[in-house]
C-alpha positions, 0 to 999 in steps of 0.5 A: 346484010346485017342483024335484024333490027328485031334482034336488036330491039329484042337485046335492048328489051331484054337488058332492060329487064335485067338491069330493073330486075336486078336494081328491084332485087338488091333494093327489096327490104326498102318496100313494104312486101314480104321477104317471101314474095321476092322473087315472084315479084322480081320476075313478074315485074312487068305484069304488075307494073301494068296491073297494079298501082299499088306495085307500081309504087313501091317497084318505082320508090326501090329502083330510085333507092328510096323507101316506099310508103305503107300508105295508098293512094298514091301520096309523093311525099309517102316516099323517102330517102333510105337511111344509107342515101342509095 
């Protein structure tokens, strides 16, 4: 009998979560929050991803390596391409 599928799953979520919160991380300085606020950011990710379209936005605009807009509502042309074009 092998490993459980569940372990599986469970390495699975759990390398995703690390690789998005690392790419979060490294590309911080492109969203609009403050320095101060990045770790808690970082960790909480999902939660906020969930609860927050604001978040959702400028978390999807730093993974893809583009700067976040300042604006609301969700605007596609609020995003673009970082100066050193990651």
């Amino acid at each position: 009998m092998g490993p459980s599928p569940l372990l599986f799953i469970a390495a699975l979520l759990a390398g995703a979560y690390a690789a998005l919160a690392a790419r979060f991380a490294k590309n911080f300085e492109l969203t609009t929050y403050q320095a101060r606020s990045k770790w808690p950011l970082v960790l909480l990710f999902p939660l906020l991803l969930v609860a927050s379209p604001q978040f959702r936005e400028q978390f999807l605009a730093a993974v893809r390596g583009l700067r976040a807009g300042g604006g609301k509502g969700g605007d596609p042309g609020a995003a673009t391409r970082s100066a050193d074009g990651l």
